[in-house]
C-alpha positions, 0 to 999 in steps of 0.5 A: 055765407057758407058754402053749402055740404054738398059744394065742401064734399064736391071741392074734397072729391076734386082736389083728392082726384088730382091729388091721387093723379099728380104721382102719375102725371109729368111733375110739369103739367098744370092739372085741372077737373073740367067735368066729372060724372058717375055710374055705377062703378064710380065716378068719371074726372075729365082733366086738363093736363098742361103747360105752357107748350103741351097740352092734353086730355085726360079721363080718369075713372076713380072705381068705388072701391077706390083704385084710379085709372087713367082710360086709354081707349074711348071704348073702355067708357060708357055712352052715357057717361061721355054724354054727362062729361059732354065729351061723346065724341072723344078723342074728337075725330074730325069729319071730313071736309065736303068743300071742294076747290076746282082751281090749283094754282101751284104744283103738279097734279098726279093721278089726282092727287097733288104730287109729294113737293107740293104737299110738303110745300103748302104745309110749309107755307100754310103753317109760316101763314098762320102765325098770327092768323085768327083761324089759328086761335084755338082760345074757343075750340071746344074741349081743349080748355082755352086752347090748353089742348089744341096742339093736335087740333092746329096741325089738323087745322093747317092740313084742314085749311090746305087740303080740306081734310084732317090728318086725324087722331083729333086732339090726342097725339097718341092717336095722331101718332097711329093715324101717321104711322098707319098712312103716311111716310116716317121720314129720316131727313127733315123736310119743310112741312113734314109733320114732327110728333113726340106722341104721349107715352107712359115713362115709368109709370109716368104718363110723359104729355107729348106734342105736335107741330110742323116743321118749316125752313131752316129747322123752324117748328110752328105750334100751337100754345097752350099758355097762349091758345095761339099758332107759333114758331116756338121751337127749332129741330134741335130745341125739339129733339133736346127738351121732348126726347133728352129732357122728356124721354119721348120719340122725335118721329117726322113724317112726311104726309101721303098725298093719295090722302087728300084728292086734289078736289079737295085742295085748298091751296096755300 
């Protein structure tokens, strides 16, 4: 049976917009179409780019005229075209969490809020925890291909599942990186259970695909992977700081997470 016209023209256009992507995209990343949807200035191409560790999602906008773009900002793409994509919440925002825990087993209180010793320890602890834990098994996140996209979507889970709320950015580190350098506390000093960030930037005229993990004791930094839709400790400090900033180009930056964003009523524990 031969594939029907149709199907041959929509096989042609999907290879063409990777191929016409690849020179733009980390030679590493593994790409693939999930979605495309048109309006009346060409067509939408939502695209996984990942590898064994990294992950993230592109939309692409390939103009009837024929020139490619990479959209920055949600806001550049209509309402309905991110319906169509089945993306309409990109880059997916998580919602605040309305659970509430009255009983805080460790740590200080202060104003309110769990004091900075016990935020760094319960993310510590709380990422140690999800090595192997179901709740960290990003194989059915939806929008992350499998889990191929969900390394800022497990850091937010472990804040998540410690403080009942997010840090924010959803699932792309470039966001996560405003969210932190906008509420929380760069730090010079590697402390366990900071957040450590190698945002996605553009190198010359390469889009560099970033990650995000926490830092536990001894230079341990738990991920998620993406080859393996699961939470890990799969890199240390110095392995970090070697492939994302001297093999990759991009910033190492480790934060320390702001306790006024998470009221203790809201708090998990460990």
């Amino acid at each position: 049976m031969h594939p029907s016209p149709r199907n041959t023209l929509e096989e042609r256009l999907v290879a063409d917009i990777l191929d016409d992507l690849r020179p733009y995209v980390d030679e590493d990343l593994a790409l693939e179409v999930l979605q495309n949807a048109g309006d009346n200035t060409g067509e939408y191409y939502f695209i996984s780019a990942s590898d064994e560790i990294r992950g993230e999602a592109l939309i692409v906008h390939r103009a009837k005229e024929g020139g490619l773009k990479i959209i920055e900002h949600v806001e550049e793409v209509s309402v309905d075209v991110l319906w169509n994509l089945g993306i309409f919440n990109f880059p997916y925002l998580f919602e605040p969490s309305d659970s509430v825990i009255s009983s805080v087993q460790h740590g200080n209180i202060r104003e309110g809020h769990l004091d900075q010793n016990e935020i760094d320890r319960a993310m510590a602890l709380k990422a140690d925890w999800g090595v192997g834990a179901s709740e960290m098994n990003s194989s059915g996140v939806p929008h992350t291909n499998g889990g191929r996209l969900a390394c800022a979507w497990a850091v937010n889970k472990i804040s998540r599942l410690c403080f009942g709320l997010p840090i924010g950015g959803g699932l792309a580190t470039a966001e996560m990186a405003k969210v932190l350098r906008r509420n929380h506390s760069s730090r010079s000093d590697p402390v366990a259970g900071s957040v450590v960030i190698s945002p996605t930037v553009w190198v010359d005229g390469t889009r560099i695909t970033g990650h995000v993990g926490i830092l536990g004791g001894n230079g341990a930094i738990y991920s998620n992977s993406s080859s393996r839709a699961r939470w890990e400790q799969n890199f240390t400090l110095s392995s970090w700081r070697t492939y994302y900033h001297e093999s990759k180009g991009l910033s190492v930056e480790i934060f320390a997470l702001n306790p006024k964003k998470f009221p203790i009523k809201n708090y998990l524990g460990w």
